[in-house]
C-alpha positions as a Markdown table, in Angstrom:
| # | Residue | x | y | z |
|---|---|---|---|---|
| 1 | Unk | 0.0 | 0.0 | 0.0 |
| 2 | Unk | 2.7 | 2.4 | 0.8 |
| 3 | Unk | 5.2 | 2.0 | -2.3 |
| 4 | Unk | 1.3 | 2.4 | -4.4 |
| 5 | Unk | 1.0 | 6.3 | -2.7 |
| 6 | Unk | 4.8 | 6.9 | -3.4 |
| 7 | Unk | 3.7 | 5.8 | -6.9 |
| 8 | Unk | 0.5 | 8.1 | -7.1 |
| 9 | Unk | 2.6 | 10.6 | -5.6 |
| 10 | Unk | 5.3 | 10.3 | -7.4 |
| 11 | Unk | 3.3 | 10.6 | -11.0 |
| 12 | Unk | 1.8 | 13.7 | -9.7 |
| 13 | Unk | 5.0 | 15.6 | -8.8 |
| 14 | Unk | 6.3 | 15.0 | -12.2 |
| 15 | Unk | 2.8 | 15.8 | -14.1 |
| 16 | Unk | 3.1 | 19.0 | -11.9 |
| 17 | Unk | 6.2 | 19.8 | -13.0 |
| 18 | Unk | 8.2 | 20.1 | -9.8 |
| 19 | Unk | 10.3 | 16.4 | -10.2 |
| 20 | Unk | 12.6 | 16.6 | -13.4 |
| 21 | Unk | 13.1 | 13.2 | -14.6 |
| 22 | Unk | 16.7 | 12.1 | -14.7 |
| 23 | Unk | 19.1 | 13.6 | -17.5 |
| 24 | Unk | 21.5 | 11.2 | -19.2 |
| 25 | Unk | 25.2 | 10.9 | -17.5 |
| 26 | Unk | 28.1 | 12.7 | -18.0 |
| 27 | Unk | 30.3 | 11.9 | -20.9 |
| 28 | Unk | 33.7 | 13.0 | -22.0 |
| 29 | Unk | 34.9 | 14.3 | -25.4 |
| 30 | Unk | 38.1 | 15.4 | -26.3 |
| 31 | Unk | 39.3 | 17.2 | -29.8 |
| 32 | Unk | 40.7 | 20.2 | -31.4 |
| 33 | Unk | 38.4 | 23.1 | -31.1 |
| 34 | Unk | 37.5 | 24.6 | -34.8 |
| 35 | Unk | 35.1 | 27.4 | -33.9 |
| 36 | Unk | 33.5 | 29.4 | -31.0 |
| 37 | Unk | 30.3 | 31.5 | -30.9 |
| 38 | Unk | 29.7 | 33.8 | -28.3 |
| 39 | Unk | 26.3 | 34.6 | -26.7 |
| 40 | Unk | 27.2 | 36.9 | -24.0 |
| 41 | Unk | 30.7 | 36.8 | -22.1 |
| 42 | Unk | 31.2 | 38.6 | -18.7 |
| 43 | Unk | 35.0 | 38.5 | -18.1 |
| 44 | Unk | 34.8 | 36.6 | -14.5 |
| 45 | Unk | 35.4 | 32.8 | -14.0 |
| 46 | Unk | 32.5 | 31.0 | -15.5 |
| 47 | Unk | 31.6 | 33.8 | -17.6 |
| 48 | Unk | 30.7 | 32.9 | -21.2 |
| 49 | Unk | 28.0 | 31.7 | -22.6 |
| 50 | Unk | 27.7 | 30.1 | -26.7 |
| 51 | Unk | 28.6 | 27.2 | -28.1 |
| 52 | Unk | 31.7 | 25.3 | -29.5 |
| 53 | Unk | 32.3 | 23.2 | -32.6 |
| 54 | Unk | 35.3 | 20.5 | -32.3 |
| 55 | Unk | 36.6 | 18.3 | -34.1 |
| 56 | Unk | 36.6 | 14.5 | -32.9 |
| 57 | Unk | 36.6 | 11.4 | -33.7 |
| 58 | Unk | 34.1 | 8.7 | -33.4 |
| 59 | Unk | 34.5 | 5.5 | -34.4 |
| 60 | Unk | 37.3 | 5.9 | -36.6 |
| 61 | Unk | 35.6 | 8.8 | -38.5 |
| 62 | Unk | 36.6 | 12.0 | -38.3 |
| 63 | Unk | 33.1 | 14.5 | -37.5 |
| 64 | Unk | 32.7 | 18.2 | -36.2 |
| 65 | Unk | 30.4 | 18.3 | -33.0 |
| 66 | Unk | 28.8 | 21.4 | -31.5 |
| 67 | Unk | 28.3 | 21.7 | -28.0 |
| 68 | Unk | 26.2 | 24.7 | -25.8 |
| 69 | Unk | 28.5 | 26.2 | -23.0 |
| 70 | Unk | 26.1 | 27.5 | -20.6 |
| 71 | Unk | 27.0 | 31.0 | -18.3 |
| 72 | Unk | 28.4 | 29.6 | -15.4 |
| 73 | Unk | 30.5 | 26.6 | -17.6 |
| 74 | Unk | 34.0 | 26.8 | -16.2 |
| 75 | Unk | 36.9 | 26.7 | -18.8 |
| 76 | Unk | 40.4 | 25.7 | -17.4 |
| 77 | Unk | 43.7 | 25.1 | -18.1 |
| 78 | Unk | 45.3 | 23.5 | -15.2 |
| 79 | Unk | 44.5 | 26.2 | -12.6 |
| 80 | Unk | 44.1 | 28.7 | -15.2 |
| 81 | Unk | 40.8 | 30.3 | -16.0 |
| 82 | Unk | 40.0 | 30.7 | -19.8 |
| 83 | Unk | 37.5 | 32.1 | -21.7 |
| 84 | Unk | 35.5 | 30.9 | -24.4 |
| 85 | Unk | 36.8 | 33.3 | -27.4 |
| 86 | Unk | 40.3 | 31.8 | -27.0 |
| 87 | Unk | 39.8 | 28.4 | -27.3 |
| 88 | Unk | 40.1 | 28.2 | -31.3 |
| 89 | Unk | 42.4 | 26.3 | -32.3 |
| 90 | Unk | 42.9 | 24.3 | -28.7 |
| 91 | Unk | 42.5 | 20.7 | -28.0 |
| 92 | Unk | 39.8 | 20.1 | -25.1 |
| 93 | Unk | 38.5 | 17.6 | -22.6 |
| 94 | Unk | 34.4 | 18.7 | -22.6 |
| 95 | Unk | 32.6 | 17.2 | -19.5 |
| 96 | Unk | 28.8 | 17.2 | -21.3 |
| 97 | Unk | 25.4 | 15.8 | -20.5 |
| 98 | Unk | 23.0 | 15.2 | -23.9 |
| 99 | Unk | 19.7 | 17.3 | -22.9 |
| 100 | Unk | 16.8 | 17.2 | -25.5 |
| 101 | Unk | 19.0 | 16.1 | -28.3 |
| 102 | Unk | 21.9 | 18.8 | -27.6 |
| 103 | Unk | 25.2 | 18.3 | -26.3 |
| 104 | Unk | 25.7 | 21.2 | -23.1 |
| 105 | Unk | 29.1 | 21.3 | -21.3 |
| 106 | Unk | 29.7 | 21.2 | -17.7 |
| 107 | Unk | 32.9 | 21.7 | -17.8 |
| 108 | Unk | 35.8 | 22.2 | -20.2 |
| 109 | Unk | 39.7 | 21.4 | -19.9 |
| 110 | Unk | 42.5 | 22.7 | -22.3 |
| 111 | Unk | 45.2 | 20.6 | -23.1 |
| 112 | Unk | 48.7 | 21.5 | -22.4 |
């Protein structure tokens, strides 16, 4: 009786908006970054927002990806911050979750 109310209750929370189901985990993807498009950039840690193309590859094939850098997304080298406008022509480590179909970055790592 009491895991069928968590049930009911739990159905309604999510039809109500206020649970959001579970987004898929983390992944890591390295490559040499071929573009950058900036949204809004506020020169403090964490400060950029756009996206970044890279180039990767996947299964022996060589493919561009796009990924959205959220405000907030921190951007390090070592113990460096960097920002988002420099990172053409950089190879990266992107920490990213896929969300609706997009790639977003939680994080992003230059390589020495």
């Amino acid at each position: 009786m009491k895991s069928l109310f968590l049930a009911i209750a739990m159905a309604a929370m999510l039809a109500a908006g206020m649970v959001r189901p579970a987004t898929s985990a983390e992944e890591r993807l390295e490559g040499k970054v071929t573009g950058t498009k900036v949204t809004i950039c506020q020169f403090k840690p964490g400060g950029c927002e756009g996206t970044l193309t890279i180039e990767t590859t996947v299964g022996g094939k060589d493919q561009e990806v796009t990924i959205k850098v959220p405000l907030g997304t921190m951007i390090k080298r070592g113990n460096e911050v960097v920002y988002l406008p420099t990172l053409r022509g950089k190879v990266v480590t992107v920490t990213h979750v896929t969300e609706r179909g997009e790639k977003t970055a939680r994080a992003i790592e230059v390589k020495p």
